[in-house]
PDB file of N, CA, C and O in Angstrom:
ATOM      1  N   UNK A   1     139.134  19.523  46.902  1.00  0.00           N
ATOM      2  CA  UNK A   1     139.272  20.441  47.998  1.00  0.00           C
ATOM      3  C   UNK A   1     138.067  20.288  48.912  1.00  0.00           C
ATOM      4  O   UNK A   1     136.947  20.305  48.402  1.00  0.00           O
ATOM      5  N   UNK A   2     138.222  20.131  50.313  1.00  0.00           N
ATOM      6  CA  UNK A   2     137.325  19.985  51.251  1.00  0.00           C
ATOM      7  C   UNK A   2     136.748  21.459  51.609  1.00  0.00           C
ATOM      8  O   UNK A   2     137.159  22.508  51.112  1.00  0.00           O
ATOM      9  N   UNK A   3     135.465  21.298  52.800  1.00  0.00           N
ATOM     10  CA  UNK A   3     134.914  22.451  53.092  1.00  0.00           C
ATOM     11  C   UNK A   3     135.839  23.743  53.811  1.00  0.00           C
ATOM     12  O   UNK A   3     135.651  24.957  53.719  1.00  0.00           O
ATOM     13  N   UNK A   4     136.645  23.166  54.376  1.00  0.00           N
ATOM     14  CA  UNK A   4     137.827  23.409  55.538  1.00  0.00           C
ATOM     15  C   UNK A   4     138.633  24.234  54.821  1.00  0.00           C
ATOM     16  O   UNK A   4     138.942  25.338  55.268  1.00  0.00           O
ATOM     17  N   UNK A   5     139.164  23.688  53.354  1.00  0.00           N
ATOM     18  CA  UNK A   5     139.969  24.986  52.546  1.00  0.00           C
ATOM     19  C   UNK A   5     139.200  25.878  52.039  1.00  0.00           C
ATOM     20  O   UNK A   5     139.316  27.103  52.006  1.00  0.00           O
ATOM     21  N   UNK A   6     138.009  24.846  51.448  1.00  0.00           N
ATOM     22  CA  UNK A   6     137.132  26.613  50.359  1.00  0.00           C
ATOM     23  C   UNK A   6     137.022  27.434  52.098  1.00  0.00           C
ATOM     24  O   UNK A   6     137.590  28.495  51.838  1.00  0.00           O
ATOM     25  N   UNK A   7     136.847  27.477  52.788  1.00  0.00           N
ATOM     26  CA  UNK A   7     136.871  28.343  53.663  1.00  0.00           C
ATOM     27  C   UNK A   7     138.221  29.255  54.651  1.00  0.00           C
ATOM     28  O   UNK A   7     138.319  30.251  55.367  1.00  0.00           O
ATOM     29  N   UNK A   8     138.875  28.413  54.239  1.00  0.00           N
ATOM     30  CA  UNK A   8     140.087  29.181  54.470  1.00  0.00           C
ATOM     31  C   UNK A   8     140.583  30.149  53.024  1.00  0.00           C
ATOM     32  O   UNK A   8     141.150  31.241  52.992  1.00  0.00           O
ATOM     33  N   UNK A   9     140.130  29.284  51.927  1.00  0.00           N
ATOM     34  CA  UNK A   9     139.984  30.135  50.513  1.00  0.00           C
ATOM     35  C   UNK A   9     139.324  31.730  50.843  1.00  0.00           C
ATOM     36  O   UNK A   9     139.852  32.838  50.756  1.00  0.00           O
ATOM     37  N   UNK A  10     137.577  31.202  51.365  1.00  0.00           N
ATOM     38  CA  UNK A  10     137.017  32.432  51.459  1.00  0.00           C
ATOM     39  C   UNK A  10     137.761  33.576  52.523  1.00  0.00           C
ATOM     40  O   UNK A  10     137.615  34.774  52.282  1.00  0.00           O
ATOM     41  N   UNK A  11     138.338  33.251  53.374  1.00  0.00           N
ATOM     42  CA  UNK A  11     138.841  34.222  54.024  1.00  0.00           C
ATOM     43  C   UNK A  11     139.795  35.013  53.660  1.00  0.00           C
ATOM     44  O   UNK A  11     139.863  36.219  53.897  1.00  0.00           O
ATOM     45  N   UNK A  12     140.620  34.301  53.024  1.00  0.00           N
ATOM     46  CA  UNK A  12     141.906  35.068  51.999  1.00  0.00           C
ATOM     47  C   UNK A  12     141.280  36.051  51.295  1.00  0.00           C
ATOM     48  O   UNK A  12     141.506  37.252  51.442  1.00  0.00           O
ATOM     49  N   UNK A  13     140.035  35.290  50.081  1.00  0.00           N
ATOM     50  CA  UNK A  13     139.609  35.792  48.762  1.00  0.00           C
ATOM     51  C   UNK A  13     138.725  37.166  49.599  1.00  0.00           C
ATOM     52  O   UNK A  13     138.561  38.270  49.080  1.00  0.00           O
ATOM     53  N   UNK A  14     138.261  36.794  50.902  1.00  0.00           N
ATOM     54  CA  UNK A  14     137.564  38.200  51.276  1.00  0.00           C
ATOM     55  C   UNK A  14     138.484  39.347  51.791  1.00  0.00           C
ATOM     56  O   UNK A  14     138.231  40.552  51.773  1.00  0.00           O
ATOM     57  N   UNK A  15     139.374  38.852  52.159  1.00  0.00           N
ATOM     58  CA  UNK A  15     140.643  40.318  52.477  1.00  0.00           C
ATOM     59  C   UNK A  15     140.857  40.599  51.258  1.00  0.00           C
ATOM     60  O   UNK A  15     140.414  41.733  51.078  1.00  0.00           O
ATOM     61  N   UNK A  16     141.395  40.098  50.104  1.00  0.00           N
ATOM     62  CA  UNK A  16     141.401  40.555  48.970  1.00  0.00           C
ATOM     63  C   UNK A  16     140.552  41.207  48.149  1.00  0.00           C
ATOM     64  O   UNK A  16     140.901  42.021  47.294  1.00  0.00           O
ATOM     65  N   UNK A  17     138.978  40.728  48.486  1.00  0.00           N
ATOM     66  CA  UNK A  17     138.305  41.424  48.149  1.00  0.00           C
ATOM     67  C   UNK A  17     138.601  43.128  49.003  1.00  0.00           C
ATOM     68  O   UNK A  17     139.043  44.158  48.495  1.00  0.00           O
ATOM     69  N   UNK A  18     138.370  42.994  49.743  1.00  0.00           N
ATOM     70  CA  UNK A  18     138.317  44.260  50.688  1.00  0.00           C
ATOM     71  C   UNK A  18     139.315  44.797  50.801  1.00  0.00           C
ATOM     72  O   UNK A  18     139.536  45.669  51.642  1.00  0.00           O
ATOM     73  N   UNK A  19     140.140  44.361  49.943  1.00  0.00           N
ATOM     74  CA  UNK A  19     141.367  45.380  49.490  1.00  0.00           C
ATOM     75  C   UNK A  19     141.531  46.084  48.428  1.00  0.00           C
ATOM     76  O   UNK A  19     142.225  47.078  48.216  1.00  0.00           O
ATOM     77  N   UNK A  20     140.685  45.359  47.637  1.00  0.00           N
ATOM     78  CA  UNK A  20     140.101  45.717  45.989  1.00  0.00           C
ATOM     79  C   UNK A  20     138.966  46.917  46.115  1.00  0.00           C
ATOM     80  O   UNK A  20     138.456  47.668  45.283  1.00  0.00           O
ATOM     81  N   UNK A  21     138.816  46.756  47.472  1.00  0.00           N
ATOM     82  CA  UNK A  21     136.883  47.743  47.528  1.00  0.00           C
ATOM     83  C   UNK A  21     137.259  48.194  49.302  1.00  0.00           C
ATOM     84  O   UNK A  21     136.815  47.608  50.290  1.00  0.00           O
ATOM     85  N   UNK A  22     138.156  49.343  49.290  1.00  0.00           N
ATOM     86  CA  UNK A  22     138.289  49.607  50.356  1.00  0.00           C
ATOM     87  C   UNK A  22     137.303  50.318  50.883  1.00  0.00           C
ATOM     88  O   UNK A  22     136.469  50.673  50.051  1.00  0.00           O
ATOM     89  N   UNK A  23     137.061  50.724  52.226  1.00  0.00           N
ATOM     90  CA  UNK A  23     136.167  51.371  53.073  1.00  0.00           C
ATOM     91  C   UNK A  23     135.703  50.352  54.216  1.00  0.00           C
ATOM     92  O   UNK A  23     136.117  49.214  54.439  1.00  0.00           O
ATOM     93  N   UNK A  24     134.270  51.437  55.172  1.00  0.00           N
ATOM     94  CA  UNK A  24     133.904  50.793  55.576  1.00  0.00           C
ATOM     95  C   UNK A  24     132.573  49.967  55.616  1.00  0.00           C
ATOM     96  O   UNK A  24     131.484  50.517  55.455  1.00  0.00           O
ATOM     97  N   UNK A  25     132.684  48.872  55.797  1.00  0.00           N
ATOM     98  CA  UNK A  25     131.444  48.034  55.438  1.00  0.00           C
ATOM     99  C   UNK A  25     130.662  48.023  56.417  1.00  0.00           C
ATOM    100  O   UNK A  25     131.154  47.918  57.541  1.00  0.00           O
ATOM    101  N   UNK A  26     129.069  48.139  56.236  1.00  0.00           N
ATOM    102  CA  UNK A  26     128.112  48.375  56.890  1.00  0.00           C
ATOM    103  C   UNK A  26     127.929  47.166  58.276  1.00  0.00           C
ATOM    104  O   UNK A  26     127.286  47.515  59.265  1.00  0.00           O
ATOM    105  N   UNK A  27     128.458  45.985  58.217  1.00  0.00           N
ATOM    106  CA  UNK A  27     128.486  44.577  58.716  1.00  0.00           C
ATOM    107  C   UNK A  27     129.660  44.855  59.806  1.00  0.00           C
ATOM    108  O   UNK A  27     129.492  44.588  60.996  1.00  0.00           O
ATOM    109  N   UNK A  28     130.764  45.368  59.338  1.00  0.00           N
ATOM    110  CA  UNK A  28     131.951  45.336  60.461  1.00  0.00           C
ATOM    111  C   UNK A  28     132.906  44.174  59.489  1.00  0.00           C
ATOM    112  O   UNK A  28     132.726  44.025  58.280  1.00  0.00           O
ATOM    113  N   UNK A  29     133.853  43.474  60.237  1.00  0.00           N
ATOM    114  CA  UNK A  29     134.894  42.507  59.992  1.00  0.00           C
ATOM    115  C   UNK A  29     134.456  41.389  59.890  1.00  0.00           C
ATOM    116  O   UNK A  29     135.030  40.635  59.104  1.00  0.00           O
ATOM    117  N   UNK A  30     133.283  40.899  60.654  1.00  0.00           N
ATOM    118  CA  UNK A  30     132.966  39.444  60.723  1.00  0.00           C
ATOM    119  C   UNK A  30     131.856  39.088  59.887  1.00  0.00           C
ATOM    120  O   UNK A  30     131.532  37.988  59.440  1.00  0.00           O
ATOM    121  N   UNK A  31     131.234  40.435  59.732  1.00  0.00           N
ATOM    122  CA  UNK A  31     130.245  40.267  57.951  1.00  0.00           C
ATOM    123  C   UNK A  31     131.271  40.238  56.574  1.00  0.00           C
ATOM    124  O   UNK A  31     130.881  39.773  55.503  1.00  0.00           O
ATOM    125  N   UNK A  32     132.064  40.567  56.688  1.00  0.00           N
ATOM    126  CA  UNK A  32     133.057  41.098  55.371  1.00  0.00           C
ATOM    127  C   UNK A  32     133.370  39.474  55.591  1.00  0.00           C
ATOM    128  O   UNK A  32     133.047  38.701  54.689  1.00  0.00           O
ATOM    129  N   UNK A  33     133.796  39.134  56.408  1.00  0.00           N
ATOM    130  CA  UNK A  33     134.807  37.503  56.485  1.00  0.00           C
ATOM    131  C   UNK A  33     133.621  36.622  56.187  1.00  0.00           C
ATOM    132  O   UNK A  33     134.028  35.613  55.611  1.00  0.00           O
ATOM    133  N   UNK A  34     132.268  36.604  56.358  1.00  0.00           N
ATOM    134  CA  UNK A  34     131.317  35.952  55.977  1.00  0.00           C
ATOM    135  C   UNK A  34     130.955  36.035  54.846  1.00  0.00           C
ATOM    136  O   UNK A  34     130.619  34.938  54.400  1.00  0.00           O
ATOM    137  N   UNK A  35     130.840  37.044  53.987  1.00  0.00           N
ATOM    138  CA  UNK A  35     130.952  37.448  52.559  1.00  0.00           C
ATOM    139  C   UNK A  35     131.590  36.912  51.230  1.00  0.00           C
ATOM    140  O   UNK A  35     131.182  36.741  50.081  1.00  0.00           O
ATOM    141  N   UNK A  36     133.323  36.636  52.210  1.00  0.00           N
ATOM    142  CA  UNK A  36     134.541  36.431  51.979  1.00  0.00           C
ATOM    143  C   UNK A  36     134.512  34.692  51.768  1.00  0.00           C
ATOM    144  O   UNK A  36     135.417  34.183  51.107  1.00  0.00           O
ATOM    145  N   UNK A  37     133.684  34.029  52.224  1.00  0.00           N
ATOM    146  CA  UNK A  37     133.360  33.115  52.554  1.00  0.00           C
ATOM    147  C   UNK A  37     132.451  32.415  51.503  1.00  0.00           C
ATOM    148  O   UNK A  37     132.838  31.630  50.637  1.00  0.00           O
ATOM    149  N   UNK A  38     131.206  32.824  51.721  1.00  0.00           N
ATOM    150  CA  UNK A  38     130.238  32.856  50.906  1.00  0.00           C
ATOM    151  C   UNK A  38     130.791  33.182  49.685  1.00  0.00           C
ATOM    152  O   UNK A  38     130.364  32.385  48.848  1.00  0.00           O
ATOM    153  N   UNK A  39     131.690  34.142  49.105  1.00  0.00           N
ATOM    154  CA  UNK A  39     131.848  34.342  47.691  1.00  0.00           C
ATOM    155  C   UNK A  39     132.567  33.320  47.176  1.00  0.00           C
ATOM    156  O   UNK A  39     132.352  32.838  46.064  1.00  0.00           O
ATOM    157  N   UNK A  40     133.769  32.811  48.242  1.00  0.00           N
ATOM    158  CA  UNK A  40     134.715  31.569  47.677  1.00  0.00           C
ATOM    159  C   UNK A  40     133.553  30.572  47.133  1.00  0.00           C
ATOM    160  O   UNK A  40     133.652  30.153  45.980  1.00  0.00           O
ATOM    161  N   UNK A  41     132.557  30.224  47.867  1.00  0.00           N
ATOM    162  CA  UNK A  41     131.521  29.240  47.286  1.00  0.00           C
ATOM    163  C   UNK A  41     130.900  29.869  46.122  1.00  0.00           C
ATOM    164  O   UNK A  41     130.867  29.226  45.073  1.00  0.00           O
ATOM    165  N   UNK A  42     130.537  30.728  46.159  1.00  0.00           N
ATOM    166  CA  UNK A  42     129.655  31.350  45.104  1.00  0.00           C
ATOM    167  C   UNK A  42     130.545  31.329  43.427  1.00  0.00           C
ATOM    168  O   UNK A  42     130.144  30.769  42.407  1.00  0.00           O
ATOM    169  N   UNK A  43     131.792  32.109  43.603  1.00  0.00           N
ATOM    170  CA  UNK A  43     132.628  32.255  42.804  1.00  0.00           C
ATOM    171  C   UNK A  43     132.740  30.828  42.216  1.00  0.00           C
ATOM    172  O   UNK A  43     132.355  30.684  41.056  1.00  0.00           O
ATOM    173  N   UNK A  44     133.267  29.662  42.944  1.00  0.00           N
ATOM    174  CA  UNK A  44     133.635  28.102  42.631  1.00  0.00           C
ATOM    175  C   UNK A  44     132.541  27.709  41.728  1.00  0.00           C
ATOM    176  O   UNK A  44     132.684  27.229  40.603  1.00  0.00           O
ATOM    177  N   UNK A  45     131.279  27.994  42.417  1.00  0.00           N
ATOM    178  CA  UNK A  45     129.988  27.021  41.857  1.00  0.00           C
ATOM    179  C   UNK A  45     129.922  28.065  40.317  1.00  0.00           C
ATOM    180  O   UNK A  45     129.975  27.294  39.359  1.00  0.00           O
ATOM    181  N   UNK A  46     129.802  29.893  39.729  1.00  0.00           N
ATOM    182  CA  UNK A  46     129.486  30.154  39.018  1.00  0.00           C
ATOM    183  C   UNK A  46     130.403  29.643  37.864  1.00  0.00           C
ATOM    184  O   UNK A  46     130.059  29.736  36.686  1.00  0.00           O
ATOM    185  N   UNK A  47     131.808  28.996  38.339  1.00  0.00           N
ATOM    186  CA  UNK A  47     132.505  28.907  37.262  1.00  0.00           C
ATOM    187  C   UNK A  47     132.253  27.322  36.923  1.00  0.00           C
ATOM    188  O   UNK A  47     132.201  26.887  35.773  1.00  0.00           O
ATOM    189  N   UNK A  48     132.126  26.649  37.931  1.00  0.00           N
ATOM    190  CA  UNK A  48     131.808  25.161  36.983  1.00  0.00           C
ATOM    191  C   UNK A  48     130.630  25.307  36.555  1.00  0.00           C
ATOM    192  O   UNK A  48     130.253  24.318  35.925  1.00  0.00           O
ATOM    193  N   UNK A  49     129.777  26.241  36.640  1.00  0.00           N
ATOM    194  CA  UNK A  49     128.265  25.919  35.903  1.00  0.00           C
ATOM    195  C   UNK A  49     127.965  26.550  34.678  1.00  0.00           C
ATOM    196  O   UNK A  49     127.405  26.230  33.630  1.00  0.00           O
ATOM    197  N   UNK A  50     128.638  27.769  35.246  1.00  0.00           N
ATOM    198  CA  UNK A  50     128.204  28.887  33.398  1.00  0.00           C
ATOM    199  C   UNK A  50     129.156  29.027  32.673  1.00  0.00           C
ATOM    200  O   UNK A  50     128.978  29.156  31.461  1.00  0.00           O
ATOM    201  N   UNK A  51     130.864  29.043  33.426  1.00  0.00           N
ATOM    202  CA  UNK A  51     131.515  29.396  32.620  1.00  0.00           C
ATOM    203  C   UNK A  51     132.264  27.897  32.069  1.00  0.00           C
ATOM    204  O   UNK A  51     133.206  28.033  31.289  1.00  0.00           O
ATOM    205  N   UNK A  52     131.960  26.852  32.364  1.00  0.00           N
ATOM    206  CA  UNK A  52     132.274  24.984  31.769  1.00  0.00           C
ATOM    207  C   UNK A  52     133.932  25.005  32.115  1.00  0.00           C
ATOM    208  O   UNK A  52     134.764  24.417  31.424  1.00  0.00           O
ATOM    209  N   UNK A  53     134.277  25.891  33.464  1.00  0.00           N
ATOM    210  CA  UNK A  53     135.643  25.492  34.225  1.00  0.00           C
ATOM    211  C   UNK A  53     135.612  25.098  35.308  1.00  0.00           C
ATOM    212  O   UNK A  53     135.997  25.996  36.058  1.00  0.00           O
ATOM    213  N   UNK A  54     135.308  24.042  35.940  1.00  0.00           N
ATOM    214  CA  UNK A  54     135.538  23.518  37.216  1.00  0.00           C
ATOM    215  C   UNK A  54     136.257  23.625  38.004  1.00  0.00           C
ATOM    216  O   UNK A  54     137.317  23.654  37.380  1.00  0.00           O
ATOM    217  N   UNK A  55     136.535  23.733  39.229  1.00  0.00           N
ATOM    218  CA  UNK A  55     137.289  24.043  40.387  1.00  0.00           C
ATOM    219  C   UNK A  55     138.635  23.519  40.033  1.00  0.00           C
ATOM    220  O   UNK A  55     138.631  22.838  39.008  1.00  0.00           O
ATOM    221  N   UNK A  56     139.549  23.634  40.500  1.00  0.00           N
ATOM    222  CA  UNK A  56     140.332  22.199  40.671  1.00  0.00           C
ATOM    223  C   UNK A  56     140.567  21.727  41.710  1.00  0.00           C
ATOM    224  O   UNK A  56     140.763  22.591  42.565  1.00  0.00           O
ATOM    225  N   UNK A  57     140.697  20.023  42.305  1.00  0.00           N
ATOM    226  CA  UNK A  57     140.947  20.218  43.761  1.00  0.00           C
ATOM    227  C   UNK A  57     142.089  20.258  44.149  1.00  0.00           C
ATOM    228  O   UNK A  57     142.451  19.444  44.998  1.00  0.00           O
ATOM    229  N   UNK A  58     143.127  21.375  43.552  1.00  0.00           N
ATOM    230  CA  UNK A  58     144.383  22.104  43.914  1.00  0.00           C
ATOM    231  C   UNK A  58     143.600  22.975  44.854  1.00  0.00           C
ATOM    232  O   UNK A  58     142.395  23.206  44.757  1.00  0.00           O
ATOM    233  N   UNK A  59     144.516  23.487  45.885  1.00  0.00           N
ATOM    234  CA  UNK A  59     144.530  24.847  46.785  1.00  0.00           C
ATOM    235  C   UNK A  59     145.235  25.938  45.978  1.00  0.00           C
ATOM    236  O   UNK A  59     144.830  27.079  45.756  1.00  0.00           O
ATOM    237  N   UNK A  60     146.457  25.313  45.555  1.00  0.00           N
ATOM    238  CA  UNK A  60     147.334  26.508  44.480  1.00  0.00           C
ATOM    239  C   UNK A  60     146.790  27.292  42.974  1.00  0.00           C
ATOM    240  O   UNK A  60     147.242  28.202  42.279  1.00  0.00           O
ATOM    241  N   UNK A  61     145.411  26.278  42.898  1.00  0.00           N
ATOM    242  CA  UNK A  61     145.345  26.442  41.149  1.00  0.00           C
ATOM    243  C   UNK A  61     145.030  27.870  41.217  1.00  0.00           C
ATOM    244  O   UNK A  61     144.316  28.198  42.165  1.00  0.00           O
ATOM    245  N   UNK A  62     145.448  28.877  40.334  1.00  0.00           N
ATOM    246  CA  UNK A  62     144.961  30.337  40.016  1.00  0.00           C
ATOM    247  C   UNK A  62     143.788  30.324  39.396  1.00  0.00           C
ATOM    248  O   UNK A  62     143.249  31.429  39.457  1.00  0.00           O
ATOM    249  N   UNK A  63     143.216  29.581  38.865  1.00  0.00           N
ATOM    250  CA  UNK A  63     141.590  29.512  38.668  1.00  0.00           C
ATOM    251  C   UNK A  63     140.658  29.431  39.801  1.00  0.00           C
ATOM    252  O   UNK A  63     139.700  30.156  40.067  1.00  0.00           O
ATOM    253  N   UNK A  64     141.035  28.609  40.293  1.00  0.00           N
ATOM    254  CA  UNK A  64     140.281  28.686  41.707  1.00  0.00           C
ATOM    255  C   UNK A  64     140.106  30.179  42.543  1.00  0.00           C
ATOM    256  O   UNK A  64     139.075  30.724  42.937  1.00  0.00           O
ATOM    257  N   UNK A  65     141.185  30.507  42.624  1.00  0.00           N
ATOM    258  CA  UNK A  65     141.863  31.862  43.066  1.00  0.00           C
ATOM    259  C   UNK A  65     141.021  32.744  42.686  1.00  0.00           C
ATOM    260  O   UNK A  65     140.487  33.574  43.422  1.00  0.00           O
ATOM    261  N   UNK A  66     140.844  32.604  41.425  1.00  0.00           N
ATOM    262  CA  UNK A  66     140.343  33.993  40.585  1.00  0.00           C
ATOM    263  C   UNK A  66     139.259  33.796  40.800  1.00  0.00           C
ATOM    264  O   UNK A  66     138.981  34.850  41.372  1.00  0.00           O
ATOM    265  N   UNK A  67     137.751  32.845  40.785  1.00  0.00           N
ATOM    266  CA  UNK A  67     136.700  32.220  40.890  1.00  0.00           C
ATOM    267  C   UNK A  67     136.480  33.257  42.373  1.00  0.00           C
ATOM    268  O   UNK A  67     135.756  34.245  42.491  1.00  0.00           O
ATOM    269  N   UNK A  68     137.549  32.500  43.575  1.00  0.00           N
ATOM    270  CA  UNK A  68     137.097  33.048  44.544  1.00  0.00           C
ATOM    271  C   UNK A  68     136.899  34.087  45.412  1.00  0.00           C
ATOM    272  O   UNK A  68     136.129  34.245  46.360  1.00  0.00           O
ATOM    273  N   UNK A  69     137.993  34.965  44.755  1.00  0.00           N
ATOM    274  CA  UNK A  69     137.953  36.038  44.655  1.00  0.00           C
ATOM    275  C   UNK A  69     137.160  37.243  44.120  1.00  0.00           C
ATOM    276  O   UNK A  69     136.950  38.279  44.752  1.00  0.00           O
ATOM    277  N   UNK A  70     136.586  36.860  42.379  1.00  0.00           N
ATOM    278  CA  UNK A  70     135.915  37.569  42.270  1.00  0.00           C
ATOM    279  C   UNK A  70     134.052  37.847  42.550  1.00  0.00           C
ATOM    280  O   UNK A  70     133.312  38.813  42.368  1.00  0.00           O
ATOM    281  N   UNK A  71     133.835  36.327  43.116  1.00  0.00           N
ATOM    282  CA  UNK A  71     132.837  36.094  43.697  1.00  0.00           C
ATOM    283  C   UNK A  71     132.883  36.735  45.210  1.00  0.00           C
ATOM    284  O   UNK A  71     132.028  37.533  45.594  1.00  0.00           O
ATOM    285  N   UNK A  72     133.869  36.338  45.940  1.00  0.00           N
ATOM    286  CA  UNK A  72     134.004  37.593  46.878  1.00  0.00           C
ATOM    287  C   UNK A  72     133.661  38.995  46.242  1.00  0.00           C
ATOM    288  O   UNK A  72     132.460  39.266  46.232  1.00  0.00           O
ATOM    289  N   UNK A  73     134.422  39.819  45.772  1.00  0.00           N
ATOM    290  CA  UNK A  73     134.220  40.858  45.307  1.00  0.00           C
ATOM    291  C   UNK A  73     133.072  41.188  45.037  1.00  0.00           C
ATOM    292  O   UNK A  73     132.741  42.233  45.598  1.00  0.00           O
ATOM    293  N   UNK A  74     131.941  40.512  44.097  1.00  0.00           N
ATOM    294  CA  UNK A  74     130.693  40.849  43.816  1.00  0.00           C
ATOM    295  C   UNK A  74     130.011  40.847  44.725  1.00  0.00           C
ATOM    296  O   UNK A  74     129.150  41.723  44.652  1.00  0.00           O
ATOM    297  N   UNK A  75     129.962  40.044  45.904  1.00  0.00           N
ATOM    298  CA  UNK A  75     129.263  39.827  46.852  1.00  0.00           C
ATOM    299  C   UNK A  75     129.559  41.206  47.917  1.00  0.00           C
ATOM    300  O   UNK A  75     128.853  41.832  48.706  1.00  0.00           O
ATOM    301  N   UNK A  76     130.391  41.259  47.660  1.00  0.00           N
ATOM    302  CA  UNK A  76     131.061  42.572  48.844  1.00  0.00           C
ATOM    303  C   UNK A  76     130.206  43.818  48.026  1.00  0.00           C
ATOM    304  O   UNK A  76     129.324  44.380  48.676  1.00  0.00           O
ATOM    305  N   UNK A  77     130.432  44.220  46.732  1.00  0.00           N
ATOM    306  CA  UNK A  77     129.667  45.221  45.793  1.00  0.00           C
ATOM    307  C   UNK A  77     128.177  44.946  46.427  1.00  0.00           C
ATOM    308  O   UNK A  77     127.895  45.700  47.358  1.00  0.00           O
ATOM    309  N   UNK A  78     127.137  43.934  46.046  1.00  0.00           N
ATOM    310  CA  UNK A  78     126.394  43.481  46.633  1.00  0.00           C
ATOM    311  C   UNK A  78     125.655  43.908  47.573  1.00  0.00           C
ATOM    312  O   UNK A  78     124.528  44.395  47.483  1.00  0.00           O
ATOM    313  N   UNK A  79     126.577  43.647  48.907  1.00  0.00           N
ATOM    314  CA  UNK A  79     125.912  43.916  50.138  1.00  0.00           C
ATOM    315  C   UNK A  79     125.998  45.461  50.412  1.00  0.00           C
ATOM    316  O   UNK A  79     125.064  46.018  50.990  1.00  0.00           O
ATOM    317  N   UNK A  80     127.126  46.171  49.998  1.00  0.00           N
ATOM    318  CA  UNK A  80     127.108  47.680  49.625  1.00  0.00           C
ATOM    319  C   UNK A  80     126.053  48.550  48.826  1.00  0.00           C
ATOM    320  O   UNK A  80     125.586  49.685  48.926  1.00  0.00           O
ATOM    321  N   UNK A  81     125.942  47.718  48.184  1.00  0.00           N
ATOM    322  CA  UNK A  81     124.731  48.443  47.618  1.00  0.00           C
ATOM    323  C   UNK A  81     123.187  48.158  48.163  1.00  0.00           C
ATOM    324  O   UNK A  81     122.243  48.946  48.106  1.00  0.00           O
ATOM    325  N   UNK A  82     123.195  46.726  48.739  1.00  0.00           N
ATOM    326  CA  UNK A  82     121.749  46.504  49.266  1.00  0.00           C
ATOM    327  C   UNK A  82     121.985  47.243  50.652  1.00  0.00           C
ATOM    328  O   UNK A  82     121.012  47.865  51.077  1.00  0.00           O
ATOM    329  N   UNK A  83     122.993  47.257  51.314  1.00  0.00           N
ATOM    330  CA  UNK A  83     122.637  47.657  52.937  1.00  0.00           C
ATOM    331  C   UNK A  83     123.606  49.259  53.211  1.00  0.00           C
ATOM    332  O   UNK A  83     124.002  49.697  54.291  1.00  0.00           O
ATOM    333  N   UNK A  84     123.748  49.754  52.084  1.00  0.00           N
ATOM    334  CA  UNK A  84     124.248  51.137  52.536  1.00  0.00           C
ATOM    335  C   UNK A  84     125.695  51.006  52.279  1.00  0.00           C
ATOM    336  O   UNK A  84     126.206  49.933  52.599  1.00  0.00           O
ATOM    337  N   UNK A  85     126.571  52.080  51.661  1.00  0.00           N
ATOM    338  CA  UNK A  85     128.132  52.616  51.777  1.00  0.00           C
ATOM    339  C   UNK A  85     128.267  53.398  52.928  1.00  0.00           C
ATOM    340  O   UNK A  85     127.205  53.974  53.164  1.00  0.00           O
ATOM    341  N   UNK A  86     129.349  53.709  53.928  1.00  0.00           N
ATOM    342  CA  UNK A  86     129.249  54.240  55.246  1.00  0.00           C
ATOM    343  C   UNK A  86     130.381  55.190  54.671  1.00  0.00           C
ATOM    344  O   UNK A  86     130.934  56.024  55.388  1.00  0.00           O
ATOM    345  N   UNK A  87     130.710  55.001  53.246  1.00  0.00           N
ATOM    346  CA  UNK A  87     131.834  56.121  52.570  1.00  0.00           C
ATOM    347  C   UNK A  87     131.848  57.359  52.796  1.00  0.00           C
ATOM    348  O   UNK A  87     132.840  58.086  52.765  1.00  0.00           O
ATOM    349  N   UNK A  88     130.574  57.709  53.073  1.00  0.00           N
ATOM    350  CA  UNK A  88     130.163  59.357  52.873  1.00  0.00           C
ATOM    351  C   UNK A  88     130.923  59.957  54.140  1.00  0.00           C
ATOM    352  O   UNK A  88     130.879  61.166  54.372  1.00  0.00           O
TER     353      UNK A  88
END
C-alpha cells in the first residue's frame, strides 16, 4: 500500500474515530482529519513492531482497518486530553 491510500485510510479511520469519540474537538475538522491521518500511520507502524502483525498491502485487509483505526482513536483520546475537551 502506497502513501496515497494509508492516507485515504487515515481519513476514513479518523471519521471513525470521531464517531467512536463524539464531540467537539479543540482543532476543528481539519485537526481531527490530521489526527485521522497520523493515526492510520501510527496504528500500521505499532502493529508491525510490537504486536509481530504487519500491514498487509491489501486496502481491504481488516487488520489494517483495525490498526488504523484504533491508532486514530488513541490519538484523538490524546490530543483531548493534552489540549482540552470543549464537552463541558
Amino acid at each position: 500500500m502506497g502513501v496515497i491510500s494509508w492516507i485515504i485510510l487515515g481519513l476514513i479511520a479518523g471519521a471513525v474515530a470521531k464517531l467512536l469519540l463524539p464531540g467537539r474537538d479543540p482543532g476543528g475538522l481539519i485537526i481531527t482529519t490530521l489526527i485521522g491521518i497520523a493515526g492510520s500511520f501510527v496504528g500500521g507502524w505499532l502493529s508491525a513492531r510490537f504486536l509481530d502483525r504487519p500491514v498487509a498491502n491489501e486496502f481491504f485487509d481488516p487488520a489494517t482497518w483495525g490498526a488504523a483505526i484504533a491508532g486514530s482513536f488513541v490519538l484523538l483520546v490524546g490530543y483531548r486530553l493534552l489540549f482540552g475537551n470543549s464537552r463541558d
